[in-house]
SENU-959757 format. One line per 3 residues: their letters; for each residue x, y, z of C-alpha. Coordinates in steps of 0.05 Angstrom, whole numbers, plus 5000, padded with zeros to 4 digits. Each point is the difference from the previous one (the first is absolute). Layout:
// SENU-959757
A> X:Y:Z | ...
//
This chain:
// SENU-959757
XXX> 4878:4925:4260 | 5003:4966:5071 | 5008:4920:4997
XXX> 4948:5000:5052 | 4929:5042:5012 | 4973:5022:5071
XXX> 4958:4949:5014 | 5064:4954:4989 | 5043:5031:5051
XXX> 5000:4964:5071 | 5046:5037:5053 | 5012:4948:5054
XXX> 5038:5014:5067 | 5036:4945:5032 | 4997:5011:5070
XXX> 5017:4967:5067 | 5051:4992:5067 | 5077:4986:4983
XXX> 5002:4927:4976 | 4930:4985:4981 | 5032:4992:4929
XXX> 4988:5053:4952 | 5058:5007:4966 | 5000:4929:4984
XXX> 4924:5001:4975 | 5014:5062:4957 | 5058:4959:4966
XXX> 4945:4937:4989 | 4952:5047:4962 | 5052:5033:4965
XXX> 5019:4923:4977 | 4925:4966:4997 | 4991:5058:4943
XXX> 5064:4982:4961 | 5031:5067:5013 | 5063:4971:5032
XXX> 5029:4924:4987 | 5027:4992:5063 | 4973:5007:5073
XXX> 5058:5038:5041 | 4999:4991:5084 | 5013:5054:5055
XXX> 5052:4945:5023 | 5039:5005:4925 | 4989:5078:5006
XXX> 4972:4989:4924 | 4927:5029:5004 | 4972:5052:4954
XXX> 4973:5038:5057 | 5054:5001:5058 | 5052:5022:4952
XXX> 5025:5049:5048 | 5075:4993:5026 | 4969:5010:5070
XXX> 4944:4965:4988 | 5046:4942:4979 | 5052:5009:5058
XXX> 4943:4996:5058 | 4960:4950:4961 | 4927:5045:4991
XXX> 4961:5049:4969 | 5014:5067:5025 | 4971:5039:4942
XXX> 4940:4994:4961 | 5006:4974:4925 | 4954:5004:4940
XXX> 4995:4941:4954 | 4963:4988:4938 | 4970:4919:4976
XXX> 4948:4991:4945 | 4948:4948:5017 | 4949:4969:4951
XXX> 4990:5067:4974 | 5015:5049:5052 | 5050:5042:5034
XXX> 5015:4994:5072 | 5032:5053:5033 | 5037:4971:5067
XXX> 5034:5042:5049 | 5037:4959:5053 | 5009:5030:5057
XXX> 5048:4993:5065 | 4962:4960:5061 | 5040:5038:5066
XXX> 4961:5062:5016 | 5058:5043:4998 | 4996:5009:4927
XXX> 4916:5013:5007 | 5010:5059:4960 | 5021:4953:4941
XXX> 4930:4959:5008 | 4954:5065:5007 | 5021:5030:4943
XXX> 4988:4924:4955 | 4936:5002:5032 | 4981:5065:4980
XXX> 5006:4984:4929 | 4976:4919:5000 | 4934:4984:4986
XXX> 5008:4927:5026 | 5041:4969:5064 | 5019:4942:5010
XXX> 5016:4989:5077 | 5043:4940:5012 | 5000:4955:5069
XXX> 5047:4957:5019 | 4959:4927:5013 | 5066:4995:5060
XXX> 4990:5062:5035 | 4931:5016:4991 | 4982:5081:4996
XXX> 5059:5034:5018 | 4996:5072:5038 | 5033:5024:4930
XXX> 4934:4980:4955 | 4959:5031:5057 | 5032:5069:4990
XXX> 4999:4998:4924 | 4923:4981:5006 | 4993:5065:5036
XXX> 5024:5037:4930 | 4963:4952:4956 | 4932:5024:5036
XXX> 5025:5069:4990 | 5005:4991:4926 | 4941:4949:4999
XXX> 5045:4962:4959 | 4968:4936:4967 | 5031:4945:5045
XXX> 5010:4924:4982 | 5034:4956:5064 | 5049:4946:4970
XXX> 5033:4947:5050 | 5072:4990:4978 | 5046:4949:5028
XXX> 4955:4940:5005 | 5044:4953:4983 | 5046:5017:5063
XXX> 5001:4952:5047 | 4961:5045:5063 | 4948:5022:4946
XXX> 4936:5008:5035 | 4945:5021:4942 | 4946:4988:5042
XXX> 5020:5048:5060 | 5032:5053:4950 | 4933:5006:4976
XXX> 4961:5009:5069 | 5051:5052:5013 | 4985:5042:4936
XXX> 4936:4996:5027 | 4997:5015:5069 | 5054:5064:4972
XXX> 4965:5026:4936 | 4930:4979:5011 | 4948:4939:4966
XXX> 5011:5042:4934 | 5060:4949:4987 | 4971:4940:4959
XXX> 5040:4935:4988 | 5010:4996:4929 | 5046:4943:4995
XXX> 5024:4953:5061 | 5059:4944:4987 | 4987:4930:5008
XXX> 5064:4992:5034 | 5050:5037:5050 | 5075:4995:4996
XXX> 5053:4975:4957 | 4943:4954:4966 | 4954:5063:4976
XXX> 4992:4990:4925 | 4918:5005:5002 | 4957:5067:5000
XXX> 4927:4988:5006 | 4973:5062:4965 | 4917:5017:5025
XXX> 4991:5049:4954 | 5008:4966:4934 | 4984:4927:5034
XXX> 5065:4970:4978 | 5069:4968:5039 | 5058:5017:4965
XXX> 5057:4955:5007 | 5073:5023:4984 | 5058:4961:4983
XXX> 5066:5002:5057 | 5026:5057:4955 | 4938:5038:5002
XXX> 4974:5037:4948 | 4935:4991:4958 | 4959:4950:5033
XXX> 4958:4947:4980 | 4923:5015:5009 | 4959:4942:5035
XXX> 4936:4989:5027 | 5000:5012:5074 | 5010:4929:5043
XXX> 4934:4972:5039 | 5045:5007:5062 | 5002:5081:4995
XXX> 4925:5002:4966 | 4967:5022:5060 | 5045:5051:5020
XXX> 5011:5030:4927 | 4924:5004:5000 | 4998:5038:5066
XXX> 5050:5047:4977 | 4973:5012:4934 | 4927:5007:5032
XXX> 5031:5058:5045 | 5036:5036:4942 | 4936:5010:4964
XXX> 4957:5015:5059 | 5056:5053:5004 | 4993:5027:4938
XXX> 4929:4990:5002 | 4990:5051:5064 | 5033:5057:4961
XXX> 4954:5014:4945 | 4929:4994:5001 | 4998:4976:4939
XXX> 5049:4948:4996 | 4960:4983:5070 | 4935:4994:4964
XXX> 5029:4948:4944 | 5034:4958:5058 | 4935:4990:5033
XXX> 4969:4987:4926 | 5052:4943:4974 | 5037:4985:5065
XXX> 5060:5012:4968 | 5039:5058:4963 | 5041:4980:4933
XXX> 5072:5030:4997 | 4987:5064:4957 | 4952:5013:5061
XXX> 5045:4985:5042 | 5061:5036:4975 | 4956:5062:4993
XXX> 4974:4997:5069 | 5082:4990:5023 | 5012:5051:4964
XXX> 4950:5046:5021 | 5011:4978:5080 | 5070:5017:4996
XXX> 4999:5062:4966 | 4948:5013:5073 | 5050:4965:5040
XXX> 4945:4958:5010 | 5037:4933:4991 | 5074:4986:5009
XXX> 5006:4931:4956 | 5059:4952:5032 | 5050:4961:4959
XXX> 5055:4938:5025 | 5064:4995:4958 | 5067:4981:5011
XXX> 5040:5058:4956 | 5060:4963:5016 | 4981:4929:4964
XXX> 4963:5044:4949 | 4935:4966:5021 | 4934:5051:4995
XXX> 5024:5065:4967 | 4970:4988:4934 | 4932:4986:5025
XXX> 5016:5064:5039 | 5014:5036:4948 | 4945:4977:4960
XXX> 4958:5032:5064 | 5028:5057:4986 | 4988:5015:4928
XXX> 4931:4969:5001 | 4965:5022:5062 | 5050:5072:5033
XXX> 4985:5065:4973 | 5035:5050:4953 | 5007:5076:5021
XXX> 4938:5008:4953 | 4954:4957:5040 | 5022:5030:5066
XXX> 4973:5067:5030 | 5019:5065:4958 | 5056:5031:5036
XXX> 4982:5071:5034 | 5050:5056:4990 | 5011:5046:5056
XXX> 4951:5059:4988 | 4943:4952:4997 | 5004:4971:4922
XXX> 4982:4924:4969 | 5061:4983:4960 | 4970:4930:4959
XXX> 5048:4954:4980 | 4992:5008:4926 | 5057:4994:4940
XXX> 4960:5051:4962 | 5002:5052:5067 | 5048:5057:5002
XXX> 5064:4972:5022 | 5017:4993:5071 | 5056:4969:5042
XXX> 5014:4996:5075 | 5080:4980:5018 | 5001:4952:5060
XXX> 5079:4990:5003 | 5063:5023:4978 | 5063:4963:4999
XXX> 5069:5025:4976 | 5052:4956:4960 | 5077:5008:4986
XXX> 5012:5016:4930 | 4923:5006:4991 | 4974:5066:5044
XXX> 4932:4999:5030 | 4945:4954:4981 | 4929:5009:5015
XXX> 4939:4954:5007 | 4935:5023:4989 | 4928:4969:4987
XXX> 4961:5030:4943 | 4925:5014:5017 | 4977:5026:4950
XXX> 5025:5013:4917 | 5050:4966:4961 | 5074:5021:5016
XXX> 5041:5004:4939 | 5080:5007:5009 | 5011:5070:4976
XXX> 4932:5037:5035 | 5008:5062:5045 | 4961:4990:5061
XXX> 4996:5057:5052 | 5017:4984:5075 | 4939:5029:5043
XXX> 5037:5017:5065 | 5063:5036:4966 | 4971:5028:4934
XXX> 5062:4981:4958 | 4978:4949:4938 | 5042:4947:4997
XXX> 5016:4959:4931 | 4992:4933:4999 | 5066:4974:4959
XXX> 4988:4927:5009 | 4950:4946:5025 | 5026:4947:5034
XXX> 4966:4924:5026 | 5044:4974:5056 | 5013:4929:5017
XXX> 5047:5007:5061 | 5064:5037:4987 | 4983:4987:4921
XXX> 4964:5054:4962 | 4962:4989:4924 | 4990:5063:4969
XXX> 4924:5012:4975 | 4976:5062:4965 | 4933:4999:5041
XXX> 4963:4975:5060 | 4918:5005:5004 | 4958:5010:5065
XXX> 4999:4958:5058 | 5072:4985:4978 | 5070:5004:5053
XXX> 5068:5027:4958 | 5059:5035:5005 | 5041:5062:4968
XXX> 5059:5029:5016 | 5032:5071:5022 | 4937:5033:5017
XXX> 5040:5073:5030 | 4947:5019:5044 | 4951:4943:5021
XXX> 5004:4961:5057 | 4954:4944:5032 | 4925:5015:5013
XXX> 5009:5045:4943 | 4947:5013:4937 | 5009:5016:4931
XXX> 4944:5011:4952 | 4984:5034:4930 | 5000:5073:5000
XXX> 4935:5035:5008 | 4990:4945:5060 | 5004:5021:5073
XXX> 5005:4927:5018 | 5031:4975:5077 | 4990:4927:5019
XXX> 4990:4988:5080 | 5082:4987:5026 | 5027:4945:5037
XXX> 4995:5017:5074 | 5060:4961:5018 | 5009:4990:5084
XXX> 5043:5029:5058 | 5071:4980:5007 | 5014:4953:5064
XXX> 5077:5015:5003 | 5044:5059:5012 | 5077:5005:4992
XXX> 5049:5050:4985 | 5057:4990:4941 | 5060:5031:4989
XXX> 5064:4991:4949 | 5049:4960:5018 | 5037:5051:4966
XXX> 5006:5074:5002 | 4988:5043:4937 | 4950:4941:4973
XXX> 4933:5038:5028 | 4982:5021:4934 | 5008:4936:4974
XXX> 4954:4971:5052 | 4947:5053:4991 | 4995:4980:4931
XXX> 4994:4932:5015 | 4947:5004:5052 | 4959:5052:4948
XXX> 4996:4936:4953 | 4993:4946:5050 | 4930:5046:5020
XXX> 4981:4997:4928 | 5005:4931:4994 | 4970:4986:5065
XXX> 4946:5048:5027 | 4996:4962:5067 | 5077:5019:5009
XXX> 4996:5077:5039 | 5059:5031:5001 | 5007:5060:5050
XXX> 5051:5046:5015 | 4986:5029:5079 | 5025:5067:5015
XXX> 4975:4980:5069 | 5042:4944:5007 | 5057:5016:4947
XXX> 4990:4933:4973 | 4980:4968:4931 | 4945:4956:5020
XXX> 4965:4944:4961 | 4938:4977:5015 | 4978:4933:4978
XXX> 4961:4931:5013 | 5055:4964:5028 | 5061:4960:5012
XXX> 4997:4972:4927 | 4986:5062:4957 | 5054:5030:5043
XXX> 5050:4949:4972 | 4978:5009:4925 | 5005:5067:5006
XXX> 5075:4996:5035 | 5010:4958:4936 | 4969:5044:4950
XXX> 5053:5060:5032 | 5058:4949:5000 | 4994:4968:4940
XXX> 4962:5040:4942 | 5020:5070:5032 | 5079:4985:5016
XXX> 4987:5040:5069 | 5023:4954:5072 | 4944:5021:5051
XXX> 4993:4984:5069 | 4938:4989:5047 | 4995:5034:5060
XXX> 4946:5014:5060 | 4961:5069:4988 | 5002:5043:5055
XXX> 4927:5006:5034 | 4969:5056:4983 | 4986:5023:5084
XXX> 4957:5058:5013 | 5013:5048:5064 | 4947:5036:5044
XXX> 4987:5023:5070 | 4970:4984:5064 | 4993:5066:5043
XXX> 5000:5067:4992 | 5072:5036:4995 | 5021:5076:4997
XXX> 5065:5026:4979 | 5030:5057:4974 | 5062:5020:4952
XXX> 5041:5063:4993 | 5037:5003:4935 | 5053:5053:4999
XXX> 5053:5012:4947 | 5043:5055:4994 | 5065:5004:4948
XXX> 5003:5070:4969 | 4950:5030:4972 | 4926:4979:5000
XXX> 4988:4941:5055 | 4956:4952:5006 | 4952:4997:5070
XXX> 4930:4965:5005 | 4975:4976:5070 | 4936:4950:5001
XXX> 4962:4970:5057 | 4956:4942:4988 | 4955:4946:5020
XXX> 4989:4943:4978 | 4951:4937:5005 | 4974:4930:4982
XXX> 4948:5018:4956 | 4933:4961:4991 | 4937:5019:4969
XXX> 4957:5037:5031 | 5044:5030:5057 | 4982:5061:5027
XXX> 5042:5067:4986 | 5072:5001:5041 | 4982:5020:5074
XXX> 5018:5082:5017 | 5016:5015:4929 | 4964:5055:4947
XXX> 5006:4963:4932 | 5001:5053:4942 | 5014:4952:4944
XXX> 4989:4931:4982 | 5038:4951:4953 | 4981:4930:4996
XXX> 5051:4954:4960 | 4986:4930:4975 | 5064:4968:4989
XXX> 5029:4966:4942 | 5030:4943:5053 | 4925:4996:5035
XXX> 4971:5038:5061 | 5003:5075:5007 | 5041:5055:5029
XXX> 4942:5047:5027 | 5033:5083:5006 | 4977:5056:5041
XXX> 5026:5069:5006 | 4984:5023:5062 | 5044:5064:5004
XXX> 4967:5059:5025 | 5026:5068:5015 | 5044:4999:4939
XXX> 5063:4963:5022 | 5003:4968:4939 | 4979:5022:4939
XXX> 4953:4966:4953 | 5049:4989:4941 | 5046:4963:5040
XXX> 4948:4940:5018 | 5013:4966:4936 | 5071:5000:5015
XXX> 4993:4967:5069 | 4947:4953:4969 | 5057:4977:4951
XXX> 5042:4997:5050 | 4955:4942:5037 | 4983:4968:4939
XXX> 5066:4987:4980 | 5019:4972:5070 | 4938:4956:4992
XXX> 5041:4969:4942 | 5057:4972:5035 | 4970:4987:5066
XXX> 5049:5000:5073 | 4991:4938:5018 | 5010:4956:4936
XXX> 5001:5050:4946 | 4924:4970:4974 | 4943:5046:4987
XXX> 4979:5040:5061 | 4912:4996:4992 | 4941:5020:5040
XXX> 5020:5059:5037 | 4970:5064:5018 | 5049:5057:4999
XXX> 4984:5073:5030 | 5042:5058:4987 | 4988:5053:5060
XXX> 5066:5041:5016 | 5061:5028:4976 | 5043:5062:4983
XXX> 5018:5025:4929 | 5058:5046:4993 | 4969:5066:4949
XXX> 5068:4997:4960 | 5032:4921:5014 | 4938:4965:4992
XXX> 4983:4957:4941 | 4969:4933:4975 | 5066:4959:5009
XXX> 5002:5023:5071 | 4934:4981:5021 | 4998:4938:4958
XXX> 5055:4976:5040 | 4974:5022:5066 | 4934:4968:4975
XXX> 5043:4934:4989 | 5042:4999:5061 | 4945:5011:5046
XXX> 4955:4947:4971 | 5063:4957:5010 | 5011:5016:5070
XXX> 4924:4995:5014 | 4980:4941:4974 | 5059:4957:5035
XXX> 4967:5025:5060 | 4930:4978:4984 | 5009:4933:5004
XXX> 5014:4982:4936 | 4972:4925:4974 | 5026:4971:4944
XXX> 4946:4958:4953 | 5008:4943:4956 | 4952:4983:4938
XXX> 4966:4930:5018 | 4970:4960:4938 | 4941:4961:4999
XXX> 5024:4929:4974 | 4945:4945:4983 | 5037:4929:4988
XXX> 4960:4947:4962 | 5031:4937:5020 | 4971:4918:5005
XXX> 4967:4987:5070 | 5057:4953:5017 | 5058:5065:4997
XXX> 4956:5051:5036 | 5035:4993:5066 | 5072:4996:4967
XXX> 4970:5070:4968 | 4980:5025:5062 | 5064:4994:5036
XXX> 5042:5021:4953 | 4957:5076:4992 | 5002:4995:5083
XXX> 5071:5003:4998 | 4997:5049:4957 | 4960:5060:5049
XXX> 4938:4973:4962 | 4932:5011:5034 | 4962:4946:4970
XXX> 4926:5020:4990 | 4966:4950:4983 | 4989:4936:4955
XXX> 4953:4998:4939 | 4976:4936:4956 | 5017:5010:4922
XXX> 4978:4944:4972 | 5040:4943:5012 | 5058:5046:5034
XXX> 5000:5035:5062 | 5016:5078:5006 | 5043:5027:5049
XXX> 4993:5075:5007 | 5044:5034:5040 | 5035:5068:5011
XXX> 5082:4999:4990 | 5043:5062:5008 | 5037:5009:4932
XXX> 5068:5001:5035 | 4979:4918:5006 | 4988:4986:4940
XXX> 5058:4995:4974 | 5018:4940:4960 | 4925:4962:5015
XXX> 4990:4981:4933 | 5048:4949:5003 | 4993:4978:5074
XXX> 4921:4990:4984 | 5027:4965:4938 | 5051:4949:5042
XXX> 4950:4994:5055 | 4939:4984:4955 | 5041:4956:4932
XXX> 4977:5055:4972 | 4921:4986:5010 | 4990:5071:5026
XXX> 4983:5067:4973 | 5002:5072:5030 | 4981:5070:4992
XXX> 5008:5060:5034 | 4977:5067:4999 | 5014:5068:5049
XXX> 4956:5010:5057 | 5014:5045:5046 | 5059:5038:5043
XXX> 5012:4974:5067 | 5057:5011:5060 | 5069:4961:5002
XXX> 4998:4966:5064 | 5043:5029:5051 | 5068:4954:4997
XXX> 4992:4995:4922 | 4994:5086:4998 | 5060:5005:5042
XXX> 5038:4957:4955 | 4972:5038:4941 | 5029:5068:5026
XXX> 5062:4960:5023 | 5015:4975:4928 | 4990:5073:4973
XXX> 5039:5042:5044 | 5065:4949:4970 | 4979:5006:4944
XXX> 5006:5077:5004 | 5062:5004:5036 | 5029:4946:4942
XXX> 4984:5049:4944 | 5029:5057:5040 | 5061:4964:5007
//
């Protein structure tokens, strides 16, 4: 039987920018419950969470980690997760699956642009949300103005809980509103001692606390009702109301701690198993065709994997949430999206890289299992007789493009193999392998996940990689009309080969009226697998060429299309009409008018004025109001046409429209040029022309490039 029911499950995310101090509060909770005897630093590389030979080599979280502590007669689940928003996908998927975050500010820097993009997800998961000031005791600790930033970011639903009576290296006081009580801690921190609040503070304690029930208050009619009656609320009412608020993401309660001194994460921690929710007091989750799925130990059994990892000497290991049923080591659970029922061999609870075997986990409860064959992330596996499929993780758009390539020949297998697992690990990883572009491409968040990856190849894989630029994936079109014709004649014993085309061709556009002097007798309109069309008319009359050969000269084009003249991109948006030629009634065949199809769209088209278009992204850069010119200048340089400027909260958003052949390497020149205080994304918008010089040097570069591989 489980140590622990349901309703004594908490699942608390630790959340945050790089530096706010997560790690370091994970490893005080862990230690304030008694499950470790000894506090370990990220500067002694001795934590339970960044255990991580990269993690201890660049001195951060980079991965999210599940940890178990028991407090006062409950389980906490924490997940600690990295801060940098390169690894988001590593924070989605702890969100998806926490019932509770806890949001940590540093009291130096204030709200970073890093908690302002997590928020975004937390509001996407309604999350319940508790703020907690770290770092007080720093010597730039500003409490007071941390606070009016949460504020001004995340609304008047953030409600000072505690404030400290002092800043700086002297912070050993935490006046505490809710319960009415200062708690004073020793140098080494710790458990406190409990005093009466000092005269001194009275009147602001009293403000505080008057505003945290007034809070509470305004959220239930009820709880309004016996405010108004007693002028006060007692703190079952008001740990119910919390409660209840939360769950709404009505009321964000905010914290002050110094995880570093140990001063505040007990009290914290008594928050959370008094006052956060379990899974079974949150909203029922909704399965994909429409079904309540209550979080209920008696339900059928149903679990939802948010991450995979894989270990040497171990295999794969997979997370998962139960919500709903007991999980007993040794079940068979079927996987909804592949069919195939999966055994579960063993239970596992995790505390870092250390695993405690357990024989079952209840509802509302995070785990692990290993060598599940074929399940992967957002995956769910229920009892049979269940057509069960939990909402996924919608995890966002990669940022960064480059291509990779073996140092080594004969080792592509090798790296094929490793990419397939890095991609199960990390589902924000995309690994893509253009026949456009004859390049492995991977597509991820940035400059940092590029680097773990690199490692993850290097190091765990065996295979040297390198880095290189992608080639841009240019598009080719026309600006006038063109006609041309082809004669292909073969003769060498035997049958020959002869096929003679004439054709038109045109920029096409919607709505354009039918080609001037021409009788079109068929019609094929194409939409293109690389965008725009290729729009075909046979216009032959009289017979010169007969109907079973237009296929051939439509492959013909087609293929053409593929390896355009002037770059060898994608030829798009042309009109192309077929309206003369000469068959031969024994030489003629498909080959020979698929290649005078071919060879007269070639000739045509380089006498059309051809264009050559480059893909342009839309990029939107959050960034502090101080870097927005430094921002600015830098996309200029780049070909940018900067659109505009938006207010996000406390940050200002530069939108702006950057060819993708500029992009290259941004994420870590908005990273120098910004300490890192900046975020971007990027998506496609639209095709649009090279400008002149850069489309000469474009065909320039190609036509070496041809004679090279000639040679």
């Amino acid at each position: 039987m489980a140590e622990f029911d349901t309703s004594h499950v908490k699942n608390v995310v630790l959340l945050g920018h790089a530096g706010c101090g997560k790690t370091t509060l994970a490893e005080c909770m862990l230690f304030e419950a008694g499950l470790i005897t000894r506090r370990g630093t990220i500067a002694e590389k001795n934590t339970i969470g960044d255990y991580h030979e990269l993690e201890q080599e660049r001195g951060n979280s980079i991965f999210s980690k599940l940890m178990h502590t028991k407090w006062r007669g409950y389980k906490i689940n924490l997940i600690d997760t990295p801060g940098y928003d390169d690894f988001v996908g590593e924070v989605i998927s702890a969100l998806r699956v926490a019932d509770t975050g806890v949001m940590l500010l540093n009291a130096v820097m204030g709200v970073e642009v890093g908690t302002d993009i997590i928020w975004d997800y937390t509001e996407q998961f309604k999350t319940p949300m508790i703020f907690a000031v770290n770092k007080i005791d720093e010597d730039n600790a500003d409490f007071d103005r941390t606070v009016r930033e949460a504020k001004a970011h995340f609304g008047a639903k953030v409600v000072v809980v505690q404030y400290p009576r002092q800043q700086g290296a002297g912070f050993h006081e935490i006046i505490d509103v809710l319960r009415m009580t200062m708690y004073k801690f020793k140098d080494t921190g710790g458990k406190p001692e409990k005093l009466p609040i000092p005269d001194d503070e009275r009147a602001r304690a009293d403000e505080l606390h008057k505003e945290l029930i007034e809070a509470v208050a305004s959220n239930d009619e009820s709880m309004m009702e016996k405010y108004f009656d007693k002028g006060e609320l007692d703190e079952d009412e008001m740990k119910n109301g919390l409660k209840k608020a939360m769950i709404n993401h009505d009321i964000f309660p905010l914290f002050c701690l110094s995880a570093e001194r140990n001063m505040g994460s007990g009290r914290l921690m008594g928050f959370i198993d008094n006052v956060c929710p379990s899974a079974n007091e949150m909203p029922p989750q909704t399965t994909r065709n429409g079904q309540s799925l209550p979080c209920e130990a008696s339900g059928p059994a149903c679990i939802f994997v948010f991450k995979t990892i894989s270990e040497p000497h171990v295999g794969e290991m997979s997370f998962f949430k139960v919500y709903s049923g007991t999980v007993q080591s040794g079940m068979e659970l079927e996987n909804e999206s592949t069919g195939v029922t999966e055994k579960i061999n063993q239970l596992f609870l995790a505390e870092g890289n250390k695993r405690t075997n357990t024989t079952e986990l209840v509802a509302g409860d995070i785990g692990a299992t290993l060598k599940l064959k074929n399940t992967h992330v957002n995956n769910t596996l229920h009892v049979r007789g269940r057509n069960y499929e939990l909402q996924p993780i919608e995890f966002p758009p990669p940022n960064m493009t480059v291509a990779i390539e073996t140092l080594k020949k004969g080792e592509e297998e090798k790296l094929s193999q490793a990419l397939h697992q890095l991609r199960e690990e990390d589902p924000t990883l995309i690994v893509e392998v253009s026949q456009e572009l004859k390049q492995t491409l991977l597509h991820c968040q940035g400059d940092m996940h590029l680097a773990v990856a690199k490692w993850k190849i290097e190091h765990l894989h065996k295979v040297d990689v390198k880095f290189i630029k992608p080639r841009i994936p240019y598009r080719e079109t026309i600006r006038r009309m063109a006609e041309a014709n082809y004669r292909h004649k073969k003769q060498s014993g035997g049958a020959g080969q002869f096929g003679e085309v004439f054709l038109r061709i045109e920029p096409w556009y919607d709505g354009m009226p039918d080609p001037n002097g021409l009788n079109v007798r068929g019609r094929d309109v194409h939409e293109l697998d690389w965008g725009g069309k290729l729009v075909y008319f046979n216009c032959i009359v009289g017979g010169a060429i007969d109907t079973r050969f237009q296929p051939s000269i439509l492959k013909g084009v087609m293929e053409k299309m593929q390896t355009g003249p002037l770059t060898g991109s994608y030829v798009r948006d042309v009109r192309v009409s077929v309206y003369d030629g000469k068959m031969h009634p024994v030489d003629s065949n498909d080959i020979s008018f698929k290649i005078a199809g071919l060879m007269a769209f070639k000739q045509a088209f380089q006498q059309a004025d051809p264009q050559i278009l480059e893909p342009v992204y839309q990029v939107d850069v959050l960034c502090p109001d101080d870097l927005t010119g430094a921002v600015m200048g830098d996309l200029q340089s780049r070909r940018a046409v900067v659109e505009g400027i938006d207010t996000q909260g406390h940050f200002q958003k530069v939108i702006a429209k950057v060819p993708l052949a500029e992009m290259d390497g941004y994420s870590s020149s908005l990273r120098s040029i910004t300490q890192g205080r900046a975020k971007f994304t990027m998506k496609f918008f639209d095709y649009v022309p090279v400008p002149f010089e850069e489309q000469r040097r474009l065909i320039d570069d190609y036509s070496k490039t041809a004679k090279e591989e000639l040679v």
